[in-house]
N, C-alpha and C positions, 0 to 999 in steps of 0.2 A: 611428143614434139613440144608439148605445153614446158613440160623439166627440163627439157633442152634449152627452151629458150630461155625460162629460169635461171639457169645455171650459167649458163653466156653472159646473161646478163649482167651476173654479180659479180664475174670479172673485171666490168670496166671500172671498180675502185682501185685494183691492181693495175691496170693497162694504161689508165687516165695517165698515170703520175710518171712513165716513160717518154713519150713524147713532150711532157713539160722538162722533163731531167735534159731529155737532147734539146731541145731551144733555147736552154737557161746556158750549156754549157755552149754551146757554138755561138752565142749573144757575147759571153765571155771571151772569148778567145777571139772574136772580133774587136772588141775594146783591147785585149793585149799586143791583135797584130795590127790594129789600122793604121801604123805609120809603111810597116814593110810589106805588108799584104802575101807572105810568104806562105800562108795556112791557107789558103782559100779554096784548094780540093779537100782540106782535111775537115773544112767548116763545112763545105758544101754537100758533103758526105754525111755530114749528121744531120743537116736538114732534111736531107734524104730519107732516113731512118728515121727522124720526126715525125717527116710525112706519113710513113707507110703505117708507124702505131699510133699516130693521128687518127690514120681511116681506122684500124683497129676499134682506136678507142670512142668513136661515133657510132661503129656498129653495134660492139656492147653496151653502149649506152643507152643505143634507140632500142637495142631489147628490154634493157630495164626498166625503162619505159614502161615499153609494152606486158612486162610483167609482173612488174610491182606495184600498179593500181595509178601513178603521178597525172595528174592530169596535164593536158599540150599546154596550157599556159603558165605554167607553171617551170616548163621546161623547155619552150621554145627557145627563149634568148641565148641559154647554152647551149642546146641540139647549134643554132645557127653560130652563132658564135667558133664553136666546134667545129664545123662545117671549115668557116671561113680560115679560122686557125692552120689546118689537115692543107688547104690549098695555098695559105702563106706558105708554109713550107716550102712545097716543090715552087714555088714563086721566088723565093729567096736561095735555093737551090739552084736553077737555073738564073737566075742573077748574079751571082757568083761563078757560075760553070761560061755564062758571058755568053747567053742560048739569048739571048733577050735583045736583042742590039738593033731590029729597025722598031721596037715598041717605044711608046711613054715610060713603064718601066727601067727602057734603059738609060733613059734621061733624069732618072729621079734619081739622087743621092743615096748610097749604100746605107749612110747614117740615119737619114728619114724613114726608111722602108724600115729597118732595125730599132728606133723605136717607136714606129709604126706597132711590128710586130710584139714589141716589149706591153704596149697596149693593148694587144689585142687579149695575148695570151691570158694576160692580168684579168683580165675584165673577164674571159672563159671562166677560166678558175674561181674567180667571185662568184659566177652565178652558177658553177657546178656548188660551191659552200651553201648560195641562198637555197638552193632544191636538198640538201645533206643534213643541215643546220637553222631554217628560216631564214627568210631575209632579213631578219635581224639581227644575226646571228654574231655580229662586230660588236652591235648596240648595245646585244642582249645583259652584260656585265654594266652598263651603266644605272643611272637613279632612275624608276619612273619617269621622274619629273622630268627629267632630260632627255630621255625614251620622247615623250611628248610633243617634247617641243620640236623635237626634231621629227614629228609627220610620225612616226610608228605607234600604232596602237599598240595598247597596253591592257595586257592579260594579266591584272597584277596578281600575283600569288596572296593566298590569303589563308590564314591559319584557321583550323576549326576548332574553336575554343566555345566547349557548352558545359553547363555549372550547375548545381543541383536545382539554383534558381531560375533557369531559362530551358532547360534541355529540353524541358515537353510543348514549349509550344515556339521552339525554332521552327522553321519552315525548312523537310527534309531538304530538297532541291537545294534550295539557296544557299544552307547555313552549313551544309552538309556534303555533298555530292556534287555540286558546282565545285566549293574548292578545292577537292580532288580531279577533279578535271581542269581546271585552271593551272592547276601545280605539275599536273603528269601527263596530257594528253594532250593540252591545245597547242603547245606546240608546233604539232607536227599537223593540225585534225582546227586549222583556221583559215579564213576567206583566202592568205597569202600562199598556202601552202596546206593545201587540204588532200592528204594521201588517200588514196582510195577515194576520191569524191566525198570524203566524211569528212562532215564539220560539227565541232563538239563546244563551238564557245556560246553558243546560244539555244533557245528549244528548240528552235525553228530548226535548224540545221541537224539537233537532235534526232528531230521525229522525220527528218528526210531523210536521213541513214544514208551509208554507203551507195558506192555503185553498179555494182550485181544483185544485190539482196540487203533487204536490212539486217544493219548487226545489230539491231537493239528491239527485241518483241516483248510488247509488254508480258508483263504475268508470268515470263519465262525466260528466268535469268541463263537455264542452261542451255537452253537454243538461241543466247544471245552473245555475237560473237565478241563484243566490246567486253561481255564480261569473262567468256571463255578463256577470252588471251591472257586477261590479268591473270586466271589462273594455272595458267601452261608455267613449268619451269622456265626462270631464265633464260638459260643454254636452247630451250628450245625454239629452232626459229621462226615459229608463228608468235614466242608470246609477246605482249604487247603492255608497257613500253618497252621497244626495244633495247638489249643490253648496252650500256654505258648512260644511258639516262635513270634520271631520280625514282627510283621503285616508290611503288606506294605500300602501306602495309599492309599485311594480310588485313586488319581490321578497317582497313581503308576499302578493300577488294571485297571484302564482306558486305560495307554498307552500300556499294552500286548494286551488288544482288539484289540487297535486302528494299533498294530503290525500283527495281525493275519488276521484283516480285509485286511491290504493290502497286503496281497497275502505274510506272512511271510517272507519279503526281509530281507536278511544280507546284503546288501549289498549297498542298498540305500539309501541317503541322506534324511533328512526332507524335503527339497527343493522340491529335487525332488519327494518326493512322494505326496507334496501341502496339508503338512498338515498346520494346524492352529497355530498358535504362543499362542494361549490362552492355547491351552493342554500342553503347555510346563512350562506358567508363573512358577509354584509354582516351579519349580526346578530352576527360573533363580536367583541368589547370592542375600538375602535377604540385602537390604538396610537399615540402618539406617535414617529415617527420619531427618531432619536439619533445624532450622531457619537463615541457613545463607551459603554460596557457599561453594560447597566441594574444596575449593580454599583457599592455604596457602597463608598468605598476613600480612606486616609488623604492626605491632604494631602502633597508632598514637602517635607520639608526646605526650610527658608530658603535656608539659605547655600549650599545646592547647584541652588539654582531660581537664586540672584544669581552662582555660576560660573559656570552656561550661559550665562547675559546676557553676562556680563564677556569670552562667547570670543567674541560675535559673532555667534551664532545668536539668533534671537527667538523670545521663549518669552511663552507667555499661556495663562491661563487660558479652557477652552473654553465657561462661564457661569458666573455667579455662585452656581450651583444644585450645582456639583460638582466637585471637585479635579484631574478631568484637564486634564490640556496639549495644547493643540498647539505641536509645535515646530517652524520653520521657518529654513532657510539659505538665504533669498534674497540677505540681504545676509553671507554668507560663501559664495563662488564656491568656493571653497580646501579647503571639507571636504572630506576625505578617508576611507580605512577607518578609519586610527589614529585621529581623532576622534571616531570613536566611543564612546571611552572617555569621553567629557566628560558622554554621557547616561546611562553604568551607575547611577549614584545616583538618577536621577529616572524608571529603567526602567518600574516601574509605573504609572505616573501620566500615559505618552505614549501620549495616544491617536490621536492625527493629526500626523506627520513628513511633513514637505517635503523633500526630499534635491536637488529638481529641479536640474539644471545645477552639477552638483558633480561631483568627480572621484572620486566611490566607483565599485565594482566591482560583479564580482558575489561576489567572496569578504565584501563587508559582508553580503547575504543570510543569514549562517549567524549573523549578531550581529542582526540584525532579528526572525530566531525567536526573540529572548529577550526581546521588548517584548512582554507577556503578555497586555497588553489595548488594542494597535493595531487601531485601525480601519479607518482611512484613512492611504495610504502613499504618496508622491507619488516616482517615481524617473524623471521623464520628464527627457527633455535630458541622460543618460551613456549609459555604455558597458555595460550592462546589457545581457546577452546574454540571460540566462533558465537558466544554467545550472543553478543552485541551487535555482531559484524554486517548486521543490515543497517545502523545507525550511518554507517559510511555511504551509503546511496544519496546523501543530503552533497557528496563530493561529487561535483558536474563535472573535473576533469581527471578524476583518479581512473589511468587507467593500468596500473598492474600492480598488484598485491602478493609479498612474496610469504605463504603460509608454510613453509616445510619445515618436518620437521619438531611440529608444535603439537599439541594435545587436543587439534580440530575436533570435533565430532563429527560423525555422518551426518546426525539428524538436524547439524545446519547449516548442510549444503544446499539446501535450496533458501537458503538465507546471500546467496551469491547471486539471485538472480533479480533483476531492477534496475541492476546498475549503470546508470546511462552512458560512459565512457568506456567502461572497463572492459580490457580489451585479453587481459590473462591472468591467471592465479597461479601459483605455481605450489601446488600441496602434496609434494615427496615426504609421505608419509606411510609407511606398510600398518598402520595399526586401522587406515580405513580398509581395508582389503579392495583397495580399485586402484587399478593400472592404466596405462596410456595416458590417450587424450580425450575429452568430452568437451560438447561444445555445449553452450548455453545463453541464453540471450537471444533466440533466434540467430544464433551463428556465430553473433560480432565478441561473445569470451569463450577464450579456449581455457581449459581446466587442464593442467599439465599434473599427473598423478604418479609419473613415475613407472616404479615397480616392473620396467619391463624383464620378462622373462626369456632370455636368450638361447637356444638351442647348443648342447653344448658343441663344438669340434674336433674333429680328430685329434687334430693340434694341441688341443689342453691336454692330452694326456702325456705328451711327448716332452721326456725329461732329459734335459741337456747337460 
């Protein structure tokens, strides 16, 4: 009986919008005929049909009511409203059919009762939207500020934004798990419009939970039904927020667990409650990645940017947005250490050097620690053994070092480990006999080795 009445119910978004179809057009056709009054069975025949999915649409409605949690005031003015609507009809029906003639009724104006009616139905339909959409649901697209002023409280949305500097001692509740509920749930789960008897915009309302059962038990996010729904599929129709509303993310859906597992604190800091800094990454201020320090820093010299050109190296600027260089000697085979000299003037300003397939050593390494804000370093295709190549850890923002190719040795690869930025090496080299990938640094450099060995396929042998 319970499904039955479920399923009744959730007709009346279908059934509603019938009897508003037959009023809008017989309102119509009234404004066309009211000089000749020639239509007046054919008008009165839709209010008719009005009527009848009128009551329809009151019955389906007061089941959905009754089975999707709305609380009576919430829903009164439309149930009545509704009511009043279903019995304009056969009123305006029978007004028409000219059944009304020793009443008040039939002394009142065809035109006043019509947009009588044009009001009434208006004002249904408004408050079937306020019970659909909140009652604010006109507003909802306007600024706070004017939200405000115009009497509707404001649930303002609020972004959670925590930094390596703050993350541990935000207050979970507030800084956290408030505005995921502010952004995805109070709309429907507030004083004006609280489904299920649940109100989510405050604790208080919090720790009253729903009207059957609470859906929120501490210590037990899986027997809690606020957290259950976020994790139902979409399409499924328990999950909650319902489809066509703003989902929250799975890492959003994570941290109300991770809120209910511990014991619902409002009160508590991250810190304190030893959570993990990884369930927070995706909220900390998304970064633009860079090939050069997030450090504003003077322009080089003209006439020493026009040397560098004049020896044959190629120099450019690495965006329009900011004064570092990258500089490269592809088309100078022939640099060597002594060359070096040619970039002491535009030192600061070199953020990305190419050195590849040149004849520097590893005694240039000890002139590379003086380029203060290299990033990226390209020394593949020499004779770079790695002897020096811990001198480079004195570079706070070098983070990738491109070695293939070069005459590395093993025994100094653990000369690779210090390095505070560096984020890859890349050493395609078979004479170290190591393949793949290796991480080092506690994680933060990958060691790119190459040499993978690929199984061979049928297909390679097959001659065309």
């Amino acid at each position: 009986m319970h499904v039955l009445k479920q399923l009744l119910g959730r007709l009346h978004p279908l059934i509603v919008h019938l009897p508003i179809g037959f009023i809008i057009i017989g309102l119509i056709l009234q404004v066309y005929d009211r000089k000749l009054k020639e239509h007046n069975k054919v008008i009165s025949l839709i209010y008719l049909w009005a009527g009848y999915f009128a009551i329809l649409a009151c019955i389906t409605g007061y089941l959905q009511y009754l089975g999707e949690g709305y609380s009576f005031d919430s829903v009164k003015l439309h149930l009545w409203s509704g009511i009043a609507t279903a019995l304009f009809c056969f009123l305006m029906w029978a007004k028409l059919k000219d059944a009304l003639k020793t009443t008040l009724i039939s002394k009142t104006p065809l035109v006043v009762l019509s947009m009588l009616f044009f009001a009434l139905i208006s004002f249904t339909g408004h408050q079937g939207g306020n019970i659909t959409h909140g009652e604010d649901y006109l507003a909802e697209p306007l600024p706070n500020s004017i939200k405000s002023a115009l009497g509707y409280e404001v649930f303002e949305e609020k972004e959670i934004v925590l930094t390596d500097e703050n993350w541990e001692t935000a207050v979970l509740y507030t800084d956290v798990v408030q505005p995921i509920l502010n952004n995805h749930c109070v709309s429907c789960h507030n004083p004006k419009k609280a489904k299920g008897e649940l109100l989510l915009h405050t604790r208080e309302g919090i720790l009253k939970s729903g009207e059957n059962a609470p859906v929120i038990l501490a210590d037990h996010p899986n027997k809690s039904e606020l957290f259950t729904r976020m994790e139902l599929p979409v399409e499924d129709d328990k999950h909650m927020p319902p489809d066509g509303k703003t989902q929250p993310s799975k890492e959003a859906i994570k941290l109300i667990g991770v809120w209910i597992e511990n014991g619902l604190s409002f009160d508590k800091t991250i810190g304190e409650l030893g959570l993990e800094k990884s369930l927070f990454q995706s909220f900390f201020p998304k970064t633009t990645k860079t090939n050069y320090p997030n450090i504003e820093i003077t322009a080089a010299p003209q006439d020493s940017i026009s040397k560098v050109k004049n020896s044959g190296l190629h120099i450019d600027p690495i965006s329009e947005s900011t004064n570092y260089l990258q500089v490269s000697a592809l088309n100078l085979p022939s640099f060597a250490d002594t060359d070096f000299q040619l970039l002491k003037s535009i030192a600061p300003q070199i953020a990305i050097l190419d050195l590849g397939g040149t004849q520097i050593t590893d005694a240039l390494i000890k002139d590379l620690a003086s380029l203060p804000n290299l990033t990226i370093v390209k020394l593949d295709n020499t004779v770079i053994t790695g002897e020096y190549i811990e001198l480079l850890q004195n570079l706070e923002h070098l983070k990738s070092i491109n070695l293939s190719n070069t005459n590395f040795k093993k025994e100094n690869l653990d000369k690779l480990k210090g390095f505070p930025a560096l984020e890859s090496v890349f050493l395609f080299n078979p004479k170290l006999d190591k393949s793949g990938t290796e991480f080092i640094n506690e994680g933060s450099t990958t060691i790119e080795y190459g040499n993978y060995n690929l199984p061979p396929l049928k297909t390679d042998s097959i001659v065309y």
